[in-house]
C-alpha positions as CSV (number, residue, x, y, z in Angstrom):
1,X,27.2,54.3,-3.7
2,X,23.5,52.2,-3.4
3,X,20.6,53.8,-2.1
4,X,19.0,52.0,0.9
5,X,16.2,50.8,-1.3
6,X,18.8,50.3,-3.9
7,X,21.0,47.5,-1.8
8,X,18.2,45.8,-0.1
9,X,16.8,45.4,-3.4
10,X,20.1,44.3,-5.1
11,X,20.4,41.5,-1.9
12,X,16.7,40.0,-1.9
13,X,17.0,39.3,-5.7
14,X,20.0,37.0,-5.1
15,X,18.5,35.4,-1.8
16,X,16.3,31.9,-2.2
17,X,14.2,30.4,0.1
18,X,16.0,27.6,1.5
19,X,14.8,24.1,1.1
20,X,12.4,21.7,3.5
21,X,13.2,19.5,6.4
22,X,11.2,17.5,8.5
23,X,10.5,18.5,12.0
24,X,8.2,17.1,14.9
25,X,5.4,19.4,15.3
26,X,6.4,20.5,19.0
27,X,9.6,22.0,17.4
28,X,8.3,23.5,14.6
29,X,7.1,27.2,16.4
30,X,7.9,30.4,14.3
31,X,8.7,28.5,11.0
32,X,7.4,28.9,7.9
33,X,5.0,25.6,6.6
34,X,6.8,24.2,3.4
35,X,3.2,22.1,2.3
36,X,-0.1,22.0,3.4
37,X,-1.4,20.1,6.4
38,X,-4.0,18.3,5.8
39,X,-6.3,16.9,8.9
40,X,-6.4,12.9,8.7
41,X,-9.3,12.6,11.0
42,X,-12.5,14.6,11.1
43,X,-12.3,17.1,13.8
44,X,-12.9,16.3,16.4
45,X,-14.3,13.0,15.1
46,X,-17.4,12.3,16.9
47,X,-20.2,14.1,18.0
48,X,-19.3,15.2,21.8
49,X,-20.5,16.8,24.8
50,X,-19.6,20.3,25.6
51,X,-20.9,20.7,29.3
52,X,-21.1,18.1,32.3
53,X,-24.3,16.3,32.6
54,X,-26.9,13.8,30.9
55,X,-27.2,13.2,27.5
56,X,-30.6,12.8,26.7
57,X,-33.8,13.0,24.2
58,X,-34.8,16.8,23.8
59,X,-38.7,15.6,23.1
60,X,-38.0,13.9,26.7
61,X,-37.6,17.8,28.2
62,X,-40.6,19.8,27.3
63,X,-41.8,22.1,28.9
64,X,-39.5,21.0,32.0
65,X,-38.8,23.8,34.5
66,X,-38.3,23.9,38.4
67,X,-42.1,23.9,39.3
68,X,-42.8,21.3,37.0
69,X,-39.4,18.9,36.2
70,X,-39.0,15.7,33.5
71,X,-38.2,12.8,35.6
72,X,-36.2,11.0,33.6
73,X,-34.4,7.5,34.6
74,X,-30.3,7.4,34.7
75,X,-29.1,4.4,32.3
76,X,-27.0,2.6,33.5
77,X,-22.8,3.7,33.2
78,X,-21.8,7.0,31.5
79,X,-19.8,8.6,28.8
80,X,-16.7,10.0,29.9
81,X,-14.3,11.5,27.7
82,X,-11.9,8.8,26.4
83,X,-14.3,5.9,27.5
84,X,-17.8,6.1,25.7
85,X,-20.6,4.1,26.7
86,X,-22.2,1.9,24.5
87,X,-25.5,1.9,25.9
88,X,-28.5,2.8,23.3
89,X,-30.1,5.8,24.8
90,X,-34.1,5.0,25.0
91,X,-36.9,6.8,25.1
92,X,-37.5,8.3,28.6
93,X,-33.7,7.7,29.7
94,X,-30.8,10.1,30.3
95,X,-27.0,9.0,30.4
96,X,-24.4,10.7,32.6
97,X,-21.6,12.1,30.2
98,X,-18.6,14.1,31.0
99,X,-17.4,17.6,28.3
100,X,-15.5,16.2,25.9
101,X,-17.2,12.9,26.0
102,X,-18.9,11.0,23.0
103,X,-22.8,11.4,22.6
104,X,-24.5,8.3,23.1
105,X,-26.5,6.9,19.9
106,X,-30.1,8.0,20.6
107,X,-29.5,11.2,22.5
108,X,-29.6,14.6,20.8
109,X,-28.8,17.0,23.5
110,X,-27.3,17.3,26.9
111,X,-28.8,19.1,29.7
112,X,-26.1,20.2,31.9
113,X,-25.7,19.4,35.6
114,X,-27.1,23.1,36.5
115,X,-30.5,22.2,35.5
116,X,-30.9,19.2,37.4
117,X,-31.8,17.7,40.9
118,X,-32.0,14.2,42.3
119,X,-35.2,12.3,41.2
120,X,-37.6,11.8,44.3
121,X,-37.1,8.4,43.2
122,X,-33.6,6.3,43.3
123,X,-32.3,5.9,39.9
124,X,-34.0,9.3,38.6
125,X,-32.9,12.1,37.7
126,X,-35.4,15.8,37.8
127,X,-34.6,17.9,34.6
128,X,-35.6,21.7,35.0
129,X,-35.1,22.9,31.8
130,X,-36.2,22.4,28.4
131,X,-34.0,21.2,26.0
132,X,-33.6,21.6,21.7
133,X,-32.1,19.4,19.7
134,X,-28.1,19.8,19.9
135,X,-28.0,21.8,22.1
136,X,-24.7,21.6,23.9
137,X,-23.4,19.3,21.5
138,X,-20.1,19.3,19.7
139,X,-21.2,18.1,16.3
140,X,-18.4,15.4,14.2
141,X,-16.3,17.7,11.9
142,X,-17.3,21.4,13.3
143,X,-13.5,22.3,13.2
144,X,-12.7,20.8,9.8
145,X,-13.5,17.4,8.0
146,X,-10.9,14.5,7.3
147,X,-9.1,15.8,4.1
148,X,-9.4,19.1,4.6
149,X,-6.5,21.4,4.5
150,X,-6.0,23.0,7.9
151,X,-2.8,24.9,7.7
152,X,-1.6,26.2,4.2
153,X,2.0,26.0,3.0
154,X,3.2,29.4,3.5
155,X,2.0,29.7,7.1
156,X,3.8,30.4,10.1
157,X,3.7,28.2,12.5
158,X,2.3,29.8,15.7
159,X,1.1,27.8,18.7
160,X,-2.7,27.8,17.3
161,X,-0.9,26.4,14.3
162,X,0.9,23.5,16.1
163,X,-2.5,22.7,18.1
164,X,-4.5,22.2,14.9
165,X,-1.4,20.6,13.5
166,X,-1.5,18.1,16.7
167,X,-4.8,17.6,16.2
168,X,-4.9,16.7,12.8
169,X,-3.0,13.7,13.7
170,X,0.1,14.8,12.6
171,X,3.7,14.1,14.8
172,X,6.1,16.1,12.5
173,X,5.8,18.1,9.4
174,X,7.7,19.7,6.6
175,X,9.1,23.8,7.0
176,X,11.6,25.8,5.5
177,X,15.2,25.1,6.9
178,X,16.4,27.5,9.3
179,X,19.4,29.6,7.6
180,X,22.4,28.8,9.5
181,X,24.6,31.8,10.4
182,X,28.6,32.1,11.1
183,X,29.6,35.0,13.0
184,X,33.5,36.8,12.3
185,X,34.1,39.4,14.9
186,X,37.4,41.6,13.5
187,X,39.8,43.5,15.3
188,X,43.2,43.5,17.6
189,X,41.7,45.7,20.1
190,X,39.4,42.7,21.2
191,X,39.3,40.8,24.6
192,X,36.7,38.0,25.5
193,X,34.8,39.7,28.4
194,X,35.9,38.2,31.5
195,X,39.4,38.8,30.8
196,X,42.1,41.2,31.5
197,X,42.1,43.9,29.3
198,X,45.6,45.0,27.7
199,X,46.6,49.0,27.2
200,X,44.6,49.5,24.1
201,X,42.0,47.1,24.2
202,X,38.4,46.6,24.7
203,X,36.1,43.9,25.3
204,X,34.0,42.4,22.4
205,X,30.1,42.6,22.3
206,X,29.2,41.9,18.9
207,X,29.7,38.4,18.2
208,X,27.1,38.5,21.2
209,X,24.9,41.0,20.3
210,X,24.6,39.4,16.1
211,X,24.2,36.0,17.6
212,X,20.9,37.4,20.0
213,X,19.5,39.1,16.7
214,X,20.2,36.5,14.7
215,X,17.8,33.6,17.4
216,X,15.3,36.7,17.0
217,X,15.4,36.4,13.4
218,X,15.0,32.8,13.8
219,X,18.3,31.7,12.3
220,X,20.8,29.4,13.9
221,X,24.4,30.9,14.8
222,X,26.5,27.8,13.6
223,X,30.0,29.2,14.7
224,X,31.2,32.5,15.8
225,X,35.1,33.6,15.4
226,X,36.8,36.6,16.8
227,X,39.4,37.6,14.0
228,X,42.9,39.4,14.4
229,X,43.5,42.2,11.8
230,X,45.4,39.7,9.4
231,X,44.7,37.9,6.4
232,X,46.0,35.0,7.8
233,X,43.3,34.9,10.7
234,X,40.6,36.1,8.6
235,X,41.5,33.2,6.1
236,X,41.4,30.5,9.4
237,X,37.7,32.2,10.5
238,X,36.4,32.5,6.8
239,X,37.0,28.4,6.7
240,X,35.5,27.6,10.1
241,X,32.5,29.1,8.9
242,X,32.5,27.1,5.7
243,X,33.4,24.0,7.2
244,X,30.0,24.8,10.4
245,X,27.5,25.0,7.2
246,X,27.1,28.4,7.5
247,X,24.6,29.8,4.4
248,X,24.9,33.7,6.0
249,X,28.7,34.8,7.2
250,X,27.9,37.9,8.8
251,X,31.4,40.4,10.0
252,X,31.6,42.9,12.0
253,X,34.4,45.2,11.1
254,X,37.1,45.8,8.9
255,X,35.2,46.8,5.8
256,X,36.4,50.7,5.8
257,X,39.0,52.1,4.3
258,X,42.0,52.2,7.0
259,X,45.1,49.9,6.6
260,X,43.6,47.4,8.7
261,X,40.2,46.8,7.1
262,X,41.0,43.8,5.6
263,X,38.1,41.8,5.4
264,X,36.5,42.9,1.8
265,X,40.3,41.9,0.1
266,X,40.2,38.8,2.1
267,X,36.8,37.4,1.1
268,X,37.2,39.1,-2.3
269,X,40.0,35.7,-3.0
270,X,37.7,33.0,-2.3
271,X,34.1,35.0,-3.8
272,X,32.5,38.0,-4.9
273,X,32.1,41.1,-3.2
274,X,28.8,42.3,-5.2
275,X,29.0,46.2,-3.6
276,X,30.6,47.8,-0.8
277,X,29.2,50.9,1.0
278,X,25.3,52.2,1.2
279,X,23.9,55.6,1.4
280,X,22.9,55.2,4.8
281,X,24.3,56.3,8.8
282,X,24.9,55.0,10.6
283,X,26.5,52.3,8.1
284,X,28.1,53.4,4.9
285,X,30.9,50.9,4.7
286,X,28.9,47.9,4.6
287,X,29.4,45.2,2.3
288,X,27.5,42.3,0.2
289,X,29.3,39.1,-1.5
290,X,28.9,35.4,-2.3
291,X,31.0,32.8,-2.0
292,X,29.6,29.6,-3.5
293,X,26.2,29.3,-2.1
294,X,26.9,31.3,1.3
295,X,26.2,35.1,1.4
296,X,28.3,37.2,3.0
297,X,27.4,40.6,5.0
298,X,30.5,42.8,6.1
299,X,28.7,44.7,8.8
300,X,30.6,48.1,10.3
301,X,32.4,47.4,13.7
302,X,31.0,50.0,15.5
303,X,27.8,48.5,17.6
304,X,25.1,51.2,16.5
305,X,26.1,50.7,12.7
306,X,26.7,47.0,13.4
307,X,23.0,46.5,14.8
308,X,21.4,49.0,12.5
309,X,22.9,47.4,8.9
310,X,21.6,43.8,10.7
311,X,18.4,45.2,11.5
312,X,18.3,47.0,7.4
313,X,19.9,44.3,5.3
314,X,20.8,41.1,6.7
315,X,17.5,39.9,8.9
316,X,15.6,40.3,6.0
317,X,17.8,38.2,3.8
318,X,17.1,35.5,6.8
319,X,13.6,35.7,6.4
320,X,13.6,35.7,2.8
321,X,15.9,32.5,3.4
322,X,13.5,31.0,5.7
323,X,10.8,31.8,3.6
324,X,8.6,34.7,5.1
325,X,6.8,36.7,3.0
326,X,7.1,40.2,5.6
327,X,10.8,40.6,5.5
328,X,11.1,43.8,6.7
329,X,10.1,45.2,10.1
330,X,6.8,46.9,10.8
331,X,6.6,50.6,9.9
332,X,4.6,53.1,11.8
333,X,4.1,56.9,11.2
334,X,5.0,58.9,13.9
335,X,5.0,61.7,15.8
336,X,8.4,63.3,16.4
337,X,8.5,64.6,20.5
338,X,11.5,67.0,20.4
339,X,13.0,68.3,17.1
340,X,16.0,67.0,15.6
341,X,18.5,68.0,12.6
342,X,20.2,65.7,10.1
343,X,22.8,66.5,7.9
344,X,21.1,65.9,4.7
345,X,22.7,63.5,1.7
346,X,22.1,59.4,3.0
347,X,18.8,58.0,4.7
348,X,19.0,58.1,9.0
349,X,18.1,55.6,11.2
350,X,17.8,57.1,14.3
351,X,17.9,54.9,17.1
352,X,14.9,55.5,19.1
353,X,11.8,55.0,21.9
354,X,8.5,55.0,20.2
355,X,5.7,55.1,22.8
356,X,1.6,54.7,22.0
357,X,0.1,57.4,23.7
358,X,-3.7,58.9,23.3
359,X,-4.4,57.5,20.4
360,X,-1.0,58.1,18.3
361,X,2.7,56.9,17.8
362,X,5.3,59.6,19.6
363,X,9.1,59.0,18.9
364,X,12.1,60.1,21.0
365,X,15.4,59.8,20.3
366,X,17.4,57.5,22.4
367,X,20.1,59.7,23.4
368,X,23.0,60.4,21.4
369,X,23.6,58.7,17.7
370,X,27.2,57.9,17.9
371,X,27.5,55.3,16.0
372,X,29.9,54.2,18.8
373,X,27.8,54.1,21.2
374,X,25.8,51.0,23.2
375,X,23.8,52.9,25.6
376,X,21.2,54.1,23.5
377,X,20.6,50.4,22.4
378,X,19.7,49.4,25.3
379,X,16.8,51.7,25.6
380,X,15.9,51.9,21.5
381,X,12.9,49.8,20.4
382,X,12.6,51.6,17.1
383,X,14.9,53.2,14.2
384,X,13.5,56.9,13.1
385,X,14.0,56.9,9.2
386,X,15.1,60.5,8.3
387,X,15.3,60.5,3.7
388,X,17.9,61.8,2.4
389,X,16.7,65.1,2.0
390,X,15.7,66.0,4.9
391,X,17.7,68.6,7.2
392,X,15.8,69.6,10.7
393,X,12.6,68.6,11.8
394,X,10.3,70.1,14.7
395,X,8.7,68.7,17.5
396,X,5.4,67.9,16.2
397,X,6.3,66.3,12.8
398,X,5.2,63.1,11.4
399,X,8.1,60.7,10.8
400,X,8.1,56.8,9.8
401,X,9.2,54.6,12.5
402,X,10.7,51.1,12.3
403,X,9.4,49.2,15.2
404,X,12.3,46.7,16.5
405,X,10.1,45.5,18.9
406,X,6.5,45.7,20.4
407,X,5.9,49.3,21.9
408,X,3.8,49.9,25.0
């Protein structure tokens, strides 16, 4: 039986990073930059105003102040962003220009509209402050010069990203592929929720709980079977998923050891299984195989295991696929607020709250760890990992703590 680090190791060896596809830059949020974007215009590409006012000559200015103003005479027209004036700024002239707008050739700085008053005379404007040389000017090129690389392959593309990427002139780009995910849901006790249940049955939730974690690990969920506990319907959900374009089948039950856990047999006729079963709880039946190019996760049926061997094995074999560089979630050390025992032997992941609080990380159990159970799932936002060797710990006690999502 593989260690944890043993089988997350033995998966990430085998798993690529998929290949590129074009997107437009308005879809592209969250995925991972194949090239580099390079901006085809100087940004921004003109010299522009960052304040409402008059563009003007800063010699034209000194020693302005409210007891003894420049008057200055308005040229005619003005810049406004998107329609720049072509007027030739002279010598004793200011130009009305709007933020954003082009600088008029001869001016080198703008006094904004705070530190003026109408001229005593019509067609003057009073300047009350002094201005320097650029000063609120946007110079050509501050953000980055035509050329210049402005997102580097590699980079996730967050909405700063897709700004620049906008900005840079660019209306799609190149990014990993997003894996594409079948889900198999196994078992004769399942009923589609909404319908009536039959003596012995229960209703499914983990087709629906694997397809929300795999949209949070930015994958796409390209078809999703519910399976009876027969080869024959396995067979029929096994080829749906080949024939969506799935690169991930990920199952959910069926890979134990009872009479009905069929699934590792099944799979093991059309690819490899490469092992079965992990030093970890909840989880231990859990298997890895390939079939062609697909990779296929047999994930425990019971929810807690089902979510926790997603959360340990098969999200980071999507990032890895969609090319991330952090494929596992963020650790933090902890401090455990009421003791807990653990039957030593395989590696824990306690499902759990993890709260900041005066300075430090303090982690709770979320109720009971049946691996059975839902409730507690609803509530977790972190996995406590408990080693192998560890039997009881006290309240007080630094632990690590997997963060599933942000903590208050």
């Amino acid at each position: 039986m593989l260690s944890y680090d043993e089988a997350l190791a033995r998966i990430l060896s085998q798993v690529p990073v998929l290949n590129a596809v074009n997107v437009s830059v308005g879809s592209s949020l969250g995925a991972v930059l194949w090239e580099d974007i390079a901006a085809l215009v100087d940004l921004p590409p003109f010299a522009n105003s960052q304040m409402d006012g008059y563009a003007c000559i800063a010699d034209d200015t000194g020693g302005a102040s409210p007891e003894l103003p420049a008057a200055l005479r308005i040229a005619p027209g003005e810049s406004a962003a998107g329609r720049a004036s072509a007027h030739v700024l002279q010598p004793g002239e200011v130009l009305p220009i709007s933020t954003g707008a082009r600088l008029p050739q001869g001016a080198d700085a703008i006094v904004m509209i705070e530190d003026t008053r109408p001229g005593r005379d019509a067609g003057f404007v009073e300047i009350l402050a002094q201005s320097a040389p650029g000063q609120y000017i946007r110079p050509a090129s501050e953000d980055a010069k035509r050329g210049e690389t402005v997102v580097p392959a590699g980079a996730i593309m967050t909405p700063g990203a897709i700004a620049m990427a906008s900005a840079a002139g660019h209306s799609c780009i190149q990014v990993v592929r997003r894996p594409r995910v079948a889900i198999i849901a196994t078992g004769d006790e399942l009923a589609a929720p909404g319908t009536a249940l039959a003596a012995g049955q229960i209703y499914e939730s983990n087709t629906f709980m694997l397809a929300a974690l795999i949209n949070q690990a930015r994958a796409d969920c390209v078809a999703c079977e519910t399976a009876s506990d027969s080869a024959e319907s396995l067979n029929a959900a096994f080829d749906k998923a080949g024939q969506a374009g799935a690169d991930v089948i990920v199952s959910s039950g069926g890979v134990s050891v009872g009479g009905h856990d069929l699934v590792k047999d099944v799979f093991a006729q059309r690819g490899d299984v490469d092992f079965w079963r992990v030093a970890v709880r909840p989880g231990k039946p859990f298997a890895f195989g390939r079939w062609d190019r697909r990779f296929f996760f047999g994930l425990p049926g019971n929810p807690a295991s089902s979510m926790v061997t997603f959360e340990l094995f098969v999200r980071p074999a999507l990032r890895r696929l969609a090319g991330h560089s952090q494929l596992v979630r963020s650790v933090r050390t902890a401090t455990l607020a009421e003791p807990i025992s653990h039957q030593p032997g395989r590696r824990s992941f306690l499902r759990a709250i993890t709260r900041y609080e005066l300075g430090r990380f303090l982690s709770t159990p979320a109720g009971s760890q049946g691996s059975h159970l839902i409730g507690p799932l609803v509530s977790a936002n972190s996995l406590i990992i408990l080693p192998e060797e560890v039997a009881c710990l006290d309240a007080g006690a630094l632990v690590q703590a997997m963060l599933l999502r942000e903590v208050d």
